[in-house]
Biopython code that builds the backbone (N, CA, C, O; Angstrom):
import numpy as np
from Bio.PDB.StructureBuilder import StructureBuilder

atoms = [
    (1, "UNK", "N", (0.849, -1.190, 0.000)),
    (1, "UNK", "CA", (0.000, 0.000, 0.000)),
    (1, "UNK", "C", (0.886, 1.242, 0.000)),
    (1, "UNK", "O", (1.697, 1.498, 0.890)),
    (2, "UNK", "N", (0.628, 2.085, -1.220)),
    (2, "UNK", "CA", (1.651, 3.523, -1.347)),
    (2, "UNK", "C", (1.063, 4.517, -1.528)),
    (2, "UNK", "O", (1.375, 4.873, -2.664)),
    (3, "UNK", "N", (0.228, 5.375, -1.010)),
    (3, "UNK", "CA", (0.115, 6.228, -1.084)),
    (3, "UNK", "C", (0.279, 7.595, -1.292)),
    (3, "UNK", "O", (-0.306, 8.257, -0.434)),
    (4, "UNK", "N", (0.936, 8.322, -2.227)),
    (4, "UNK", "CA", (1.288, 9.981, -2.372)),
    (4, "UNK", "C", (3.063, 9.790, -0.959)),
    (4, "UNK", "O", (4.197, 9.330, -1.095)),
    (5, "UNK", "N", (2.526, 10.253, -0.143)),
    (5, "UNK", "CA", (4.029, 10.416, 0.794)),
    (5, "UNK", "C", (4.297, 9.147, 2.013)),
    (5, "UNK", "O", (5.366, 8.611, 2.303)),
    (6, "UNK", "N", (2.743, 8.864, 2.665)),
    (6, "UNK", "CA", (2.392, 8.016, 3.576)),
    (6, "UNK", "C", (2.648, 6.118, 2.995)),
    (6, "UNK", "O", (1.776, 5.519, 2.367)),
    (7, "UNK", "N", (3.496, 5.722, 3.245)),
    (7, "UNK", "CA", (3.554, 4.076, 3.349)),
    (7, "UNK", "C", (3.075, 3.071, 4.074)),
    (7, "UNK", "O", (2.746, 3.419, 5.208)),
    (8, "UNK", "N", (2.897, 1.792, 3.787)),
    (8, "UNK", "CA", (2.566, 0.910, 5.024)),
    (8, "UNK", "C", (3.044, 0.867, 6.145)),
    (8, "UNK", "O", (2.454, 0.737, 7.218)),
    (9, "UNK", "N", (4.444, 1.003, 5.878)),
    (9, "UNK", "CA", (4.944, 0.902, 7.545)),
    (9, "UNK", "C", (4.636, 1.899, 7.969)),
    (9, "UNK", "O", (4.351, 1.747, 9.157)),
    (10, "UNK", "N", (4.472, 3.373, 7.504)),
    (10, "UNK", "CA", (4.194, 4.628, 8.275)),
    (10, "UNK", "C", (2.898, 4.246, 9.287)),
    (10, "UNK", "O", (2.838, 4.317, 10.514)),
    (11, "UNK", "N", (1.785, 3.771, 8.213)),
    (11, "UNK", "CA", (0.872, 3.815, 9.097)),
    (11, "UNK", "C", (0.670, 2.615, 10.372)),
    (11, "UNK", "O", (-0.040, 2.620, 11.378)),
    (12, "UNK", "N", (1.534, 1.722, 9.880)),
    (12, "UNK", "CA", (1.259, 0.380, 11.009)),
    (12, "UNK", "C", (2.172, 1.564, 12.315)),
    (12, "UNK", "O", (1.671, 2.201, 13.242)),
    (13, "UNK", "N", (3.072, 1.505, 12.038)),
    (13, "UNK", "CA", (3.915, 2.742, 12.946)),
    (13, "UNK", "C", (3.114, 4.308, 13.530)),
    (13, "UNK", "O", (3.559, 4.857, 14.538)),
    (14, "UNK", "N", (2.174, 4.774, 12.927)),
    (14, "UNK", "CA", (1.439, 5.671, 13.453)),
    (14, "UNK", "C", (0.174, 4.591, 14.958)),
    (14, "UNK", "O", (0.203, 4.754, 16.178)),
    (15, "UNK", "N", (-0.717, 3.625, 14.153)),
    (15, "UNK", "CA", (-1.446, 3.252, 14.767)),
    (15, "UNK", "C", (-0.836, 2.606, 15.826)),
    (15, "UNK", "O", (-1.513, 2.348, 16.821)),
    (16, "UNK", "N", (0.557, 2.244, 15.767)),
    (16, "UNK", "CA", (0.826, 1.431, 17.031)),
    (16, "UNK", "C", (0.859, 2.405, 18.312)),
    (16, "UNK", "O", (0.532, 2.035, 19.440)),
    (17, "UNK", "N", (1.271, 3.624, 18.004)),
    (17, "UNK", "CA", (1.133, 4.659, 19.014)),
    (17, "UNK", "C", (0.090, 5.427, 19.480)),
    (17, "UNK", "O", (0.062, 6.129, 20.491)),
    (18, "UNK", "N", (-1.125, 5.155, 18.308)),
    (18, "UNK", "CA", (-2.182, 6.043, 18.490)),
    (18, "UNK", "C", (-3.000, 5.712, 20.426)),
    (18, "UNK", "O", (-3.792, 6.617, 20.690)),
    (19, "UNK", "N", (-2.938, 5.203, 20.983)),
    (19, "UNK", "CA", (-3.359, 5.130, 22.114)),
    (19, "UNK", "C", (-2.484, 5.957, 23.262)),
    (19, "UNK", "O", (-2.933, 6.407, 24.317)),
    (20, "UNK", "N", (-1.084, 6.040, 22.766)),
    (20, "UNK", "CA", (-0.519, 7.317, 23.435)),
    (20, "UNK", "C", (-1.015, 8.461, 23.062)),
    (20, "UNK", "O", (-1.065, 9.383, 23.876)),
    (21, "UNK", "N", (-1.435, 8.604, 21.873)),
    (21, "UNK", "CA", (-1.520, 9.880, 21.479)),
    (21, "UNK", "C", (-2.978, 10.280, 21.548)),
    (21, "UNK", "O", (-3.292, 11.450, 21.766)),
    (22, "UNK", "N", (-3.606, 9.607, 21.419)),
    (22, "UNK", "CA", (-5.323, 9.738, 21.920)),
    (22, "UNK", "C", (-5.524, 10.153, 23.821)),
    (22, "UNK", "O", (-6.506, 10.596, 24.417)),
    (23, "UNK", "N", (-4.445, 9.859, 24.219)),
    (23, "UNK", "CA", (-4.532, 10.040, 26.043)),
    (23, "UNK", "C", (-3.889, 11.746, 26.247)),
    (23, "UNK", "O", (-4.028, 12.467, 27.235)),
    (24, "UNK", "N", (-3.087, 12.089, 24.812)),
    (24, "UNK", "CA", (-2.435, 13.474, 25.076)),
    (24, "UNK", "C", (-3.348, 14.552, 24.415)),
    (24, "UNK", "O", (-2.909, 15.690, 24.250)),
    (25, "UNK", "N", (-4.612, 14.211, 24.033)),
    (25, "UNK", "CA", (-5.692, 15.377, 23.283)),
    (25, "UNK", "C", (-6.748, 15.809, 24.197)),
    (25, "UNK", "O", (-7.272, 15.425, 25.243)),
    (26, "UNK", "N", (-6.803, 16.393, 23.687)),
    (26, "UNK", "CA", (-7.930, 17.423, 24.446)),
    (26, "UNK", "C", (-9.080, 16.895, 24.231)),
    (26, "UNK", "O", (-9.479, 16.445, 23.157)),
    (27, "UNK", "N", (-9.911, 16.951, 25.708)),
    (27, "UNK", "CA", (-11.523, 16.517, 24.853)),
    (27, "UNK", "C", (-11.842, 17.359, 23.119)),
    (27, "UNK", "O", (-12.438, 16.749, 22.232)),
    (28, "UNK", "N", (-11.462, 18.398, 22.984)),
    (28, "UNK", "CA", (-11.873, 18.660, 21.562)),
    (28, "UNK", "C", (-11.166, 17.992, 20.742)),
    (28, "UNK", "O", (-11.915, 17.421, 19.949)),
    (29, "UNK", "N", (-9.938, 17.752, 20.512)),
    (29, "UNK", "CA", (-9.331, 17.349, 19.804)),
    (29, "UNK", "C", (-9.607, 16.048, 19.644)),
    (29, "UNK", "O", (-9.498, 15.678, 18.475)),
    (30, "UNK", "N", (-9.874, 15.365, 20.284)),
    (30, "UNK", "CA", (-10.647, 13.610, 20.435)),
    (30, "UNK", "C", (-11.848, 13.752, 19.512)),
    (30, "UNK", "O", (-12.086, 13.122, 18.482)),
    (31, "UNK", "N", (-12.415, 14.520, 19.983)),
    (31, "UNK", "CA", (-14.409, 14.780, 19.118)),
    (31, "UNK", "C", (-13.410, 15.113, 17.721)),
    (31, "UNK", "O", (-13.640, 14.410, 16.737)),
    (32, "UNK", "N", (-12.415, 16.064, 17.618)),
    (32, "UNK", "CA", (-12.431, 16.586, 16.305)),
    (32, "UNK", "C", (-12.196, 14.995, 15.040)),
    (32, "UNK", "O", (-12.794, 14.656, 14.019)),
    (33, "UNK", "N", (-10.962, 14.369, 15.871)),
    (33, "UNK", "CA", (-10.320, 13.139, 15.298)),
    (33, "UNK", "C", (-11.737, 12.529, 15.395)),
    (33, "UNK", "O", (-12.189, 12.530, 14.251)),
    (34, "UNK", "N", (-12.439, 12.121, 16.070)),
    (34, "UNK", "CA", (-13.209, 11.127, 15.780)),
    (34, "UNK", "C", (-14.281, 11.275, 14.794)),
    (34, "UNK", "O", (-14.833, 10.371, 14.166)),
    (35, "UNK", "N", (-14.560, 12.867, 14.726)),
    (35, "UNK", "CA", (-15.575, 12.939, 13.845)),
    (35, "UNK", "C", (-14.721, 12.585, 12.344)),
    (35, "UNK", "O", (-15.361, 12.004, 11.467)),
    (36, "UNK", "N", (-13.052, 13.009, 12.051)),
    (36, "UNK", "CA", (-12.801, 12.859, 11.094)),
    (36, "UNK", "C", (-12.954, 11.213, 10.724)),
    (36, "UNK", "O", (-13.460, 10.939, 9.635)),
    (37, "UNK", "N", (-12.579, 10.260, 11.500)),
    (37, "UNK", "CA", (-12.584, 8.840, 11.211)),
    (37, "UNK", "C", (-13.819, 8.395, 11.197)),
    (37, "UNK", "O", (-13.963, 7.627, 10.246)),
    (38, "UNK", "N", (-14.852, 8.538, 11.865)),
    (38, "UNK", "CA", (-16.156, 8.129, 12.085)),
    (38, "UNK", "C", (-16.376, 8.370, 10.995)),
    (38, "UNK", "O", (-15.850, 9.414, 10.611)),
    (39, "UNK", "N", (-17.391, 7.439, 9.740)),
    (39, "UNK", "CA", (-18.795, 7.388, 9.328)),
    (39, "UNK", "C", (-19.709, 7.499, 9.885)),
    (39, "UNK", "O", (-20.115, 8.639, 10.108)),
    (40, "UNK", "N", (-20.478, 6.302, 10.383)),
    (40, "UNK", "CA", (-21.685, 6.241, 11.307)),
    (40, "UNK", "C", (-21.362, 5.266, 12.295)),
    (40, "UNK", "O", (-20.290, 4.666, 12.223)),
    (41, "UNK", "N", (-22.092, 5.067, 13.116)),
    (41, "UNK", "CA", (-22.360, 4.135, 14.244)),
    (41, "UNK", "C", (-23.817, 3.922, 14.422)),
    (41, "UNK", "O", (-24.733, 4.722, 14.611)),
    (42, "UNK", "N", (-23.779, 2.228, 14.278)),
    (42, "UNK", "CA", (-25.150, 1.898, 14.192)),
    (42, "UNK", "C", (-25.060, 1.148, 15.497)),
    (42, "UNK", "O", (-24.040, 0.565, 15.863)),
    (43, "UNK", "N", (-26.262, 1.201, 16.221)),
    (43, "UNK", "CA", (-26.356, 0.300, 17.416)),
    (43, "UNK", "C", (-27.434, -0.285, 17.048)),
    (43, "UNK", "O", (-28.217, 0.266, 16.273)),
    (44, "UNK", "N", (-27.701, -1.839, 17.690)),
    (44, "UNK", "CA", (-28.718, -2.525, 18.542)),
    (44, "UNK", "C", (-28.495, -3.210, 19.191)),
    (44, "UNK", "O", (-27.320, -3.318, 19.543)),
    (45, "UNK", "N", (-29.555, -4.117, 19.757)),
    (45, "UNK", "CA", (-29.776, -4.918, 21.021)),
    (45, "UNK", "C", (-28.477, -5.666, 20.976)),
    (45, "UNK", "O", (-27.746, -5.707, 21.965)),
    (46, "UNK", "N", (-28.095, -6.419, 19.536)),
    (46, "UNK", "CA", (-27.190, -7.560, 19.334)),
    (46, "UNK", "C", (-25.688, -7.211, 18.686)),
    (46, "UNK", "O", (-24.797, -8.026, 18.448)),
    (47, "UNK", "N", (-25.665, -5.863, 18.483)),
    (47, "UNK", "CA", (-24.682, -5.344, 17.528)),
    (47, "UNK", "C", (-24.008, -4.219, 17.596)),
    (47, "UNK", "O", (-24.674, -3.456, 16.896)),
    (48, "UNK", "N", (-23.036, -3.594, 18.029)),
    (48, "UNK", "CA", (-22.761, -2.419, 17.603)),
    (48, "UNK", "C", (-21.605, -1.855, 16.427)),
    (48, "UNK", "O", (-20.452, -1.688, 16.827)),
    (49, "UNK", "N", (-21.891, -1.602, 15.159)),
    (49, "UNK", "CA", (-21.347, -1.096, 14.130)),
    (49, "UNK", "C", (-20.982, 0.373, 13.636)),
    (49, "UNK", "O", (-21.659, 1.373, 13.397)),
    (50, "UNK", "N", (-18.898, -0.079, 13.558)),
    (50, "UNK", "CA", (-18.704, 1.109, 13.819)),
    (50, "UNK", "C", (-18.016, 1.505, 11.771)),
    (50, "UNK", "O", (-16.887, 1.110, 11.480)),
    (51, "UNK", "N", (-18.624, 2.032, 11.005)),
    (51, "UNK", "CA", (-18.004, 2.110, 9.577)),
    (51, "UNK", "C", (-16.737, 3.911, 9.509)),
    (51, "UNK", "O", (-16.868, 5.071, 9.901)),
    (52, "UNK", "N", (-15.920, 3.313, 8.962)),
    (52, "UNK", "CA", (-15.112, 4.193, 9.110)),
    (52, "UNK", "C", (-14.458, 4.913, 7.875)),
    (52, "UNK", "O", (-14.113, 4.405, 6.808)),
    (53, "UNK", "N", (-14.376, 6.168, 8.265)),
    (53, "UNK", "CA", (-13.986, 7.023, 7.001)),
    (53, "UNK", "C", (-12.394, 6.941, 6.057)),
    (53, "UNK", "O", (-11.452, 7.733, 6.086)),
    (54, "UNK", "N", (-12.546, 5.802, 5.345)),
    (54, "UNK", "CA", (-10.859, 5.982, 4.895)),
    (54, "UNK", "C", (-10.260, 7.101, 4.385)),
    (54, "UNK", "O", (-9.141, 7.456, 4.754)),
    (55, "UNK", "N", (-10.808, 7.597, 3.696)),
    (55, "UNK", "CA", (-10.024, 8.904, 3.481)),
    (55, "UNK", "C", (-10.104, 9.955, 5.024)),
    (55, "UNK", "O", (-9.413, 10.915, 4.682)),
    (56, "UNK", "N", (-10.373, 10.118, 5.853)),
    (56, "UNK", "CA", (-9.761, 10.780, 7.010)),
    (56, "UNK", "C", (-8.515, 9.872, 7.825)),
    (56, "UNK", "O", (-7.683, 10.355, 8.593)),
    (57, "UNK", "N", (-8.640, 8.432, 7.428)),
    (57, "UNK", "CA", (-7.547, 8.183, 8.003)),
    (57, "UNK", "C", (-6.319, 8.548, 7.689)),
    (57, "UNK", "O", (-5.426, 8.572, 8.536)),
    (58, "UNK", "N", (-6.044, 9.029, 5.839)),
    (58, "UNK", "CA", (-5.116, 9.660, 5.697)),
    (58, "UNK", "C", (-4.484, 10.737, 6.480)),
    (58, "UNK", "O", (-3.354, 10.870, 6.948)),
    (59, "UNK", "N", (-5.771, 11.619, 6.487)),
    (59, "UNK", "CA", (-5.254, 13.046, 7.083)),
    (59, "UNK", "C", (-4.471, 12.919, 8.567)),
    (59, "UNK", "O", (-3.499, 13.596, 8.903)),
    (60, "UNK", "N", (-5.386, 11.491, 9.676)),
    (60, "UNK", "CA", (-4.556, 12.065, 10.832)),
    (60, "UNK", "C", (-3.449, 11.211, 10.917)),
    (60, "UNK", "O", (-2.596, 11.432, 11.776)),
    (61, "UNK", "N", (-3.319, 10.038, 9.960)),
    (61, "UNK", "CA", (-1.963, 9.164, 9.874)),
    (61, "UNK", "C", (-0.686, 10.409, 9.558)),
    (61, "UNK", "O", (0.463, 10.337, 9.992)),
    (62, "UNK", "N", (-1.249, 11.538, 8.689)),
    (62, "UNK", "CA", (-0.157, 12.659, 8.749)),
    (62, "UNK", "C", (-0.163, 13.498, 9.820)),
    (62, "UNK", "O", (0.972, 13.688, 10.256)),
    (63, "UNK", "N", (-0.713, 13.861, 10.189)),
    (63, "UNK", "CA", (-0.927, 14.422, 11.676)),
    (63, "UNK", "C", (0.132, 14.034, 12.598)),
    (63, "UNK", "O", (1.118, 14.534, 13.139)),
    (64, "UNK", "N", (-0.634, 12.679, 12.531)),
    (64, "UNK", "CA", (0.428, 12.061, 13.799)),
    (64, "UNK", "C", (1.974, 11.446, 13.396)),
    (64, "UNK", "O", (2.756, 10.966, 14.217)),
    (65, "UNK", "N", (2.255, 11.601, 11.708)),
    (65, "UNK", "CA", (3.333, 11.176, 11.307)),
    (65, "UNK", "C", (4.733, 12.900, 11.671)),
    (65, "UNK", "O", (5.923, 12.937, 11.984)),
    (66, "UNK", "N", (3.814, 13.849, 11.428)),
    (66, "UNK", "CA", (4.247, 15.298, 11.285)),
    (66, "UNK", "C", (5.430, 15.283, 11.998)),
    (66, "UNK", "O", (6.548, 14.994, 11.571)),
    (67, "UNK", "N", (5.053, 15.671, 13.306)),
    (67, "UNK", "CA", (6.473, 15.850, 14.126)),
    (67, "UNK", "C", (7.266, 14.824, 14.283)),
    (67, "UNK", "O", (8.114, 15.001, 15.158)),
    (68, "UNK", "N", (7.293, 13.923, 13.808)),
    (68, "UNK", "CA", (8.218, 12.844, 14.182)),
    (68, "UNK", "C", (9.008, 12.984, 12.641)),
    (68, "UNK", "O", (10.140, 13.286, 13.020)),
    (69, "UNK", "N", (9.051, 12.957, 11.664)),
    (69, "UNK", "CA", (9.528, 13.106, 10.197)),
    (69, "UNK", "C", (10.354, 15.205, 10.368)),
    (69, "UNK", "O", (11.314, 15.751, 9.825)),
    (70, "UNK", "N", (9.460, 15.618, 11.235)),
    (70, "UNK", "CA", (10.437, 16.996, 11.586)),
    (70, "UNK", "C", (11.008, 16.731, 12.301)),
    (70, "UNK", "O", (11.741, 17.697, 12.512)),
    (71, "UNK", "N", (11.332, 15.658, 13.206)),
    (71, "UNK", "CA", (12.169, 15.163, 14.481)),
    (71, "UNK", "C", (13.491, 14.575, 13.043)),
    (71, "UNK", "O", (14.684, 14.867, 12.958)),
    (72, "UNK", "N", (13.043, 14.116, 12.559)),
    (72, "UNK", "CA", (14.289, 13.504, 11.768)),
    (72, "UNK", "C", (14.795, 13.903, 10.914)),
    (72, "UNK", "O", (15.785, 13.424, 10.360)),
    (73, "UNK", "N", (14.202, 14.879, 10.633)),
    (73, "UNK", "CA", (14.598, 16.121, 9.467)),
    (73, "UNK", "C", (16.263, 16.926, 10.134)),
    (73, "UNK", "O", (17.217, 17.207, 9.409)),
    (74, "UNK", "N", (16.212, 17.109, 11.389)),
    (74, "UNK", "CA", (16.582, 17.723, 12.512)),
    (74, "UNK", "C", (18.142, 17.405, 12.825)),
    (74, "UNK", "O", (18.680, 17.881, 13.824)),
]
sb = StructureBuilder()
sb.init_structure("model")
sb.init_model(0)
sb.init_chain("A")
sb.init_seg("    ")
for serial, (resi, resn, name, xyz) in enumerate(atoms, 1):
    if name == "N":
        sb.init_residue(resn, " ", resi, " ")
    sb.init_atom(name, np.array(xyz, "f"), 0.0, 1.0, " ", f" {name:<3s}", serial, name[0])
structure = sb.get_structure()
């Protein structure tokens, strides 16, 4: 998977950290990310379905790739 600048390993390497980095945001910044990844969420009694926006995953896989690629720029 190659995308424009973002690679596979970038993103297996972004998501492995994303739980650090979800604990360092701000309640807004959480709502903001989630609204970008979220589609919908369907609930019922037996199910809860969560469909997700691939094209926003681009945007915060760069997000969270940003300062670390300026860390190595450095």
């Amino acid at each position: 998977m190659q995308r424009g600048d973002i690679d596979e390993h970038d993103v297996v390497t972004a998501l492995a950290g994303f739980d650090g980095l979800w604990e360092t945001l701000f309640p807004a910044e959480q709502a903001r990310t989630a609204r970008i990844l979220i589609n919908r969420v369907m609930v019922s009694q037996q199910v809860l379905t969560v469909d997700l926006r691939t094209e926003g995953l681009g945007s915060v896989i760069r997000d969270m790739l940003a300062p670390r690629k300026q860390d190595m720029a450095a």
